[in-house]
N, C-alpha and C positions, 0 to 999 in steps of 0.2 A: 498163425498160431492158434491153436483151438483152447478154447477157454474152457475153466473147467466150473461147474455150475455154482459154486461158493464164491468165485472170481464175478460171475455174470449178475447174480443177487448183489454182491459188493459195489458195483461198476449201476448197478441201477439205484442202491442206496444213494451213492455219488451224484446220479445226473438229478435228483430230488432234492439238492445239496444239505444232505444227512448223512454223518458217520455211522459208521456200523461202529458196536456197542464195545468192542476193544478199543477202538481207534478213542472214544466217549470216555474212555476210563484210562486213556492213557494222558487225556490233553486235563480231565479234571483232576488228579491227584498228583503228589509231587512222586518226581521222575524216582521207580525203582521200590517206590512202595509199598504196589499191588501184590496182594494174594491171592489165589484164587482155590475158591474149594466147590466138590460137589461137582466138578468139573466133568467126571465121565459119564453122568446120569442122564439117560436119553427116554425123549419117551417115543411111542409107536402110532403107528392107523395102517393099517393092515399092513400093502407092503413098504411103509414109509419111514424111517426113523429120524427122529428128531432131536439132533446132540446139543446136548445141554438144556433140553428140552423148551428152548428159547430163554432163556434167560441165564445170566454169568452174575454168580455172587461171589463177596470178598472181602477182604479189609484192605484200607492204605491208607493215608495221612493226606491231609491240607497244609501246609504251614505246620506243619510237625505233629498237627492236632489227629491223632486215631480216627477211622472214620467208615461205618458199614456200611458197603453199597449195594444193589441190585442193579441190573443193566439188562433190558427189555433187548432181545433181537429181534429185529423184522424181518430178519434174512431165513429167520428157521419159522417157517410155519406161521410168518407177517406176526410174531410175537406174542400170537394166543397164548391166552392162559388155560392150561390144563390144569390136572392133579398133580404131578413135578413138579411143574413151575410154581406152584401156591407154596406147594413144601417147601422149594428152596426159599422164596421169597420169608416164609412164616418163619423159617430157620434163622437165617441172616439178620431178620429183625429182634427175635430172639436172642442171639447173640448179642446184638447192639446192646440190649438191657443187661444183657449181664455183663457186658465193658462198662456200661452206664456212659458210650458213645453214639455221636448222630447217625445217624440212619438218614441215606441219601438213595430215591428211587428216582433213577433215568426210563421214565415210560415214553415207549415206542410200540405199539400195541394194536393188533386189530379186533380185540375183544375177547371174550370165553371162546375158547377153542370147543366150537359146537357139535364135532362129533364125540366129543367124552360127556355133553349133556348135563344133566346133574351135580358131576361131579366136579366141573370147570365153576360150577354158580359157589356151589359149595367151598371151592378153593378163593375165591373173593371172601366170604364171609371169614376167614379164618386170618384173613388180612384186615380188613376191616376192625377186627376184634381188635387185633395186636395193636392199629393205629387208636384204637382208643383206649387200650388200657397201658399203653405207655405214653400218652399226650401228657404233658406236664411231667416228665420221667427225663424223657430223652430229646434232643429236637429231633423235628422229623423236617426231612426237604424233598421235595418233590419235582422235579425234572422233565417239565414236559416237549417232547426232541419227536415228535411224529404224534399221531391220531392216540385219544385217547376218548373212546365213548362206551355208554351205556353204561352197567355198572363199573365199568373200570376206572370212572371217574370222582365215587367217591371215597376212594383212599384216600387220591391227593386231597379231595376237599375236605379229611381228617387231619392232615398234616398240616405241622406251621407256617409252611411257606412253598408257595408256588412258582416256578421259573416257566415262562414259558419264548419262543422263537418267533420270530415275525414270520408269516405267512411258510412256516413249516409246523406249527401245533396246531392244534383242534380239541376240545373240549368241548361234548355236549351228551346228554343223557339220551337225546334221537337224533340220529344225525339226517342231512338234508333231504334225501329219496322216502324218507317214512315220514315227516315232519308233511311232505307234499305230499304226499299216497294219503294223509289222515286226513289232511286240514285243508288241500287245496294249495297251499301256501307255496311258493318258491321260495326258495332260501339260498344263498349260498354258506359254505364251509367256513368262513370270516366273518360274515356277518353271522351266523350262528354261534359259533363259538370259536372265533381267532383269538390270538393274543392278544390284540388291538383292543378288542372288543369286552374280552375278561379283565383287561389293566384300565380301562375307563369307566364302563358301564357295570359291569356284573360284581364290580370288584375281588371276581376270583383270583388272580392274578396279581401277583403280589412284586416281580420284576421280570420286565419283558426287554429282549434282545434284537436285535437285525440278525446274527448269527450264530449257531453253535459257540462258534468261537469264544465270541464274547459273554455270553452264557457260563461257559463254565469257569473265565474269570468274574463275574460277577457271585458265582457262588463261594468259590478263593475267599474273595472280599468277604462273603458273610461272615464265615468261618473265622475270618484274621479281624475281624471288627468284635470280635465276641473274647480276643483274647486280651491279658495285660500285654503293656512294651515297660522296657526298660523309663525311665524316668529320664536319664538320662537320653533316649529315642527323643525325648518329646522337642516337638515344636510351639511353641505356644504361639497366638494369633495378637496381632498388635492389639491391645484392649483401651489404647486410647482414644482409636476411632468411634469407639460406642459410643461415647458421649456423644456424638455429632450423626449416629444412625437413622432415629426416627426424624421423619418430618415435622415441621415447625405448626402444623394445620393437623389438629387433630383426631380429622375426619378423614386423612387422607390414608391411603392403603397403603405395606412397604412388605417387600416379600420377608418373610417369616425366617428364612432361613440364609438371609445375611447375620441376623442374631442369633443363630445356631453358631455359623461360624466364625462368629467374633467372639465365642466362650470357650468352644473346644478346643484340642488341640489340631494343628491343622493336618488340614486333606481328611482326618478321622471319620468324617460324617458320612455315613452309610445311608441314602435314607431309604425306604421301606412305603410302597403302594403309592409311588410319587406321582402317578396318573388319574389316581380316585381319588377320591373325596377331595380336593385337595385346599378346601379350606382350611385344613388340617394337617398338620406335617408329621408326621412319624418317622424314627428311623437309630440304628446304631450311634454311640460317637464314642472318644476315647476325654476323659478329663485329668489332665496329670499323665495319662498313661493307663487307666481304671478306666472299662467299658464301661458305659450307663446307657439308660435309653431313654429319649428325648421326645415329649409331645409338644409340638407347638400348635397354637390357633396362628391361619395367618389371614392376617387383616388385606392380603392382598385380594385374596378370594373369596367373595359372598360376604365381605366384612369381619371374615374372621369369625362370624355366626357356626354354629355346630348345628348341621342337621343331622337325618336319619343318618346317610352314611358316613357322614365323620366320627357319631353315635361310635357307630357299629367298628371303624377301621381304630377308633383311639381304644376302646374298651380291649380289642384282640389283643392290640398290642399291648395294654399294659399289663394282658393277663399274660402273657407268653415273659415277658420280663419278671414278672412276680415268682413265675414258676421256677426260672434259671437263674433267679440271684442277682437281675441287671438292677441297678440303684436307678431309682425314677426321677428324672429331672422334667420338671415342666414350666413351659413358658406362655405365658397365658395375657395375651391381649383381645379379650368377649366381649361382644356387645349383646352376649345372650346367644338361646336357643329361636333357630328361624322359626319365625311365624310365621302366620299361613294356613289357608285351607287345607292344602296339598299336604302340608307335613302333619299336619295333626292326624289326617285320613291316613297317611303312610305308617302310622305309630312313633311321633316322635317323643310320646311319652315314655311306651314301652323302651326306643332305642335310646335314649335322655339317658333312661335310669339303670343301663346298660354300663355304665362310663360311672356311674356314682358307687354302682355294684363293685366292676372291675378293681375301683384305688380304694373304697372301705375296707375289701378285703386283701389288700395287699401288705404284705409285712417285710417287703424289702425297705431301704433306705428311698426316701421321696423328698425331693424338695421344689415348692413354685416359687417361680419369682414371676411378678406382676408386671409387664412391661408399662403398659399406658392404659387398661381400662379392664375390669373387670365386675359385670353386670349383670343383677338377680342370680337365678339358680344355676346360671353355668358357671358365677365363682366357686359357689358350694360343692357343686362336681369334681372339678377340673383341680382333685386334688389340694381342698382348705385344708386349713386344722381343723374345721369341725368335724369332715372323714378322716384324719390321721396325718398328717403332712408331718414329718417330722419341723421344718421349718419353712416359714414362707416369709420372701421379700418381696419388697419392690421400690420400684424405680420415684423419685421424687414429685416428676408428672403425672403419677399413676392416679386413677380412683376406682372408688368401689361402693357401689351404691345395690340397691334392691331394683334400681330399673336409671336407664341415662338422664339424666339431666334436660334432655329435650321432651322428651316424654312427663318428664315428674312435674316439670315445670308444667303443662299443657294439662297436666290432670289437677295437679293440685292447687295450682291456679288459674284455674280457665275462664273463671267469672270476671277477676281481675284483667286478664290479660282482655276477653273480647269487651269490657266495658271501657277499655282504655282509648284514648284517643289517636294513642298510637301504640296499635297493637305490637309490633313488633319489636319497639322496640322494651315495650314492658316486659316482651317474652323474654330477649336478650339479659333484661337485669335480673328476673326470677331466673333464669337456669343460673347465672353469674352466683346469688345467693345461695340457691341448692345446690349446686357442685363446691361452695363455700364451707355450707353448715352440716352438709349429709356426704358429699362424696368423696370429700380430701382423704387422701390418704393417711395422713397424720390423725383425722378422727380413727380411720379403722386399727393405729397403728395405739391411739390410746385406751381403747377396748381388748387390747391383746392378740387382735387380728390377723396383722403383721407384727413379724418378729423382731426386725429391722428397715429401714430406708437405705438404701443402698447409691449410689450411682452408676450407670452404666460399666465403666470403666472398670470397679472395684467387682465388678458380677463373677468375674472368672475364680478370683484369688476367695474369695468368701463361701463361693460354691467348693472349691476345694477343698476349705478349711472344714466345713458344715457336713460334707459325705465324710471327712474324715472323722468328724464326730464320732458318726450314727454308723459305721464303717460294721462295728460286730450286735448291732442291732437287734433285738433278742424280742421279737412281739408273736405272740401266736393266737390263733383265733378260736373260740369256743369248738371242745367236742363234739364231733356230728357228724355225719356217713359224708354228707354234701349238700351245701346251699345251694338253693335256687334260681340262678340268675334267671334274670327277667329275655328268655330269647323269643 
């Protein structure tokens, strides 16, 4: 049987194990919801024509949710972008803003379509535009399902969230044959810019897959974690076991996100760039049935300390919830910002005051609550009342001092402790006194601090009570074109 050559490109997307861009937008949207426009516009190269001029734009729905797509072909012309394709693409996004719906690009791309020159570069900027004058407008998601380099890489790096596929994406501004023709260097395609590689190290990569498949259900999930359920839906998570969560020592580490889900409701936690930074926990959850989104420090990792890129992963994220209305919940057990040579030379000041910027200017609904330690300026950041918190709790073993107890005692005492006969154990009864007189949380609780003392257990039902508060929450911030964050 002789194949016809839209069957042969199809049957090669396959052996790559990549769908072609129907097949992409039939497995991501619910079944029968697609529409397709713009559909006859084809563009040219002498004798060549190119239908749809790579790319299929459209509307359909998530979970019921509206939702604008574009969809990259590899199959027409390996997905260049020309001048069509910019249009359709600039159109569709266009549209999205005036639904005031997300905007979802499936990039499959093998760059500017270089015999239109000029005007392929030109068609990037007009995309580019749109990704930043509707950021904080509309979400944007970004899909990457095959090669995406050179300038075609920073759209996505304009939009809120990145998907990319295990050893079928690529993201890099030079890809590996020029990267060695400059520099000498070998590289491969994954170690350059794989999935792997953007979800751990570069942090561009916001959630990474083994398959298409699972890819477009993990976007599903974005989407359905961003909406209410019925109350009635909800599951609630036994919240007696809290009481018995943290360890009995401590100095000892417990992942972050067993306390995630012993507040939310269950299965709801979505979480968000789980491969970086990941002292830090970011991510979707449902409370009552009401999305919020949740920062945790987790002491499981680097101590739950906030460097450069925990910095940098908690500020996006609290700024992308500020913009769409998510109520801020944070859980916060600091032992401060890491020290170190490294992090200073890195800008851990500049990326520090990144995260203080992000929750001072936020005006949705915020609440901390203090698991077990909160220490010098990362209390002040990570969402106090001195930034804005609408309320902060915490937990009865909690403290909070200007710096730990091991260190205060060691400065403030140190003449004492090394004249002692027995140094250590003089240190033991000074921290014992200064975690007494300076860290209890009942002093930070009589300064107005803390809002309440809570117990574990009671964290669910009080968090419910407190967003329902502050629920039409009415805070706006000084007149001004736009403040400065610190990037």
């Amino acid at each position: 049987m002789i194949q016809s050559e839209e069957q042969k490109k199809k049957e090669k997307q396959h052996k790559k194990e990549k769908k072609t861009a129907q097949e992409r937008l039939d497995e991501l949207l619910d079944s029968g919801s697609w529409t397709e426009y713009q559909q006859f516009t084809a563009g040219s190269e002498q004798d060549k024509s190119y239908p749809n001029d790579g790319v299929i734009i459209g509307v359909g729905t998530i979970h019921g949710v509206k939702v604008c797509v574009y969809a990259q072909d590899f199959t027409v012309a390996g997905g260049s972008l020309g001048k069509i394709h910019a249009q359709k693409i600039a159109w569709i996004m266009d549209l999205a803003y005036d639904m005031n719906a997300p905007i979802i690009g499936l990039n499959d791309s093998g760059g500017a379509r270089i015999q239109e020159g000029i005007e392929a570069l030109s068609g990037y900027g007009s995309i580019f535009y749109r990704n930043a004058t509707y950021s904080g407008v509309i979400p944007q998601i970004s899909l990457i399902v095959g090669p995406c380099a050179g300038g075609a890489v920073y759209s996505p790096a304009l939009t809120d969230f990145i998907f990319m596929v295990e050893k079928t994406s690529q993201m890099f501004i030079t890809g590996p044959k020029v990267v060695q023709a400059v520099t000498g260097s070998a590289s491969c395609p994954e170690e350059l810019g794989g999935a792997a590689m953007h979800a751990t190290i570069s942090g561009n990569a916001h959630v990474i897959s083994q398959t298409e498949e699972q890819l477009f259900q993990q976007v599903r999930a974005l989407i359905c974690a961003w909406k209410t359920v019925q109350t009635s839906d909800v599951i609630a998570p036994n919240v007696k076991q809290m009481d018995y969560l943290l360890p009995d020592d401590s100095k000892k580490g417990y992942d972050s996100k067993k306390v995630i889900c012993g507040i939310v409701d269950v299965d709801s936690f979505y979480e968000i760039h789980e491969k970086f930074a990941r002292n830090i926990v970011v991510g979707f959850a449902k409370l009552n049935g009401e999305p919020i989104g949740i920062i945790a420090t987790n002491p499981k990792v680097k101590a739950g300390c906030i460097d450069v890129d925990a910095s940098d992963k908690a500020a996006r994220f609290v700024r992308f919830c500020d913009a769409f209305g998510h109520p801020l919940l944070v859980l916060e057990d600091v032992s401060g910002f890491m020290p170190g040579v490294d992090q200073e030379q890195a800008g851990l000041i500049r990326h520090g005051a990144k995260i203080i910027y992000a929750f001072a200017t936020a005006t949705v609904p915020r609440i901390t609550v203090v698991t077990r330690k909160a220490y010098g300026g990362a209390f002040v950041a990570l969402n106090s009342k001195a930034i804005g918190a609408d309320f902060v709790f915490a937990w009865p073993a909690s403290e909070i001092s200007v710096i730990g107890p091991e260190g205060a005692s060691s400065i403030i005492y140190a003449k004492e402790i090394h004249e002692s006969a027995n140094p250590e154990q003089t240190k033991k009864e000074k921290m014992d006194a200064y975690r007494k007189q300076y860290a209890s949380i009942y002093k930070a609780a009589e300064v107005g601090l803390i809002d309440d003392i809570i117990s574990p257990s009671e964290t669910r039902e009080r968090l419910i009570q407190s967003f329902a508060l502050v629920v039409n929450k009415k805070r706006s911030l000084p007149g001004r074109k736009h403040g400065n964050i610190p990037l």
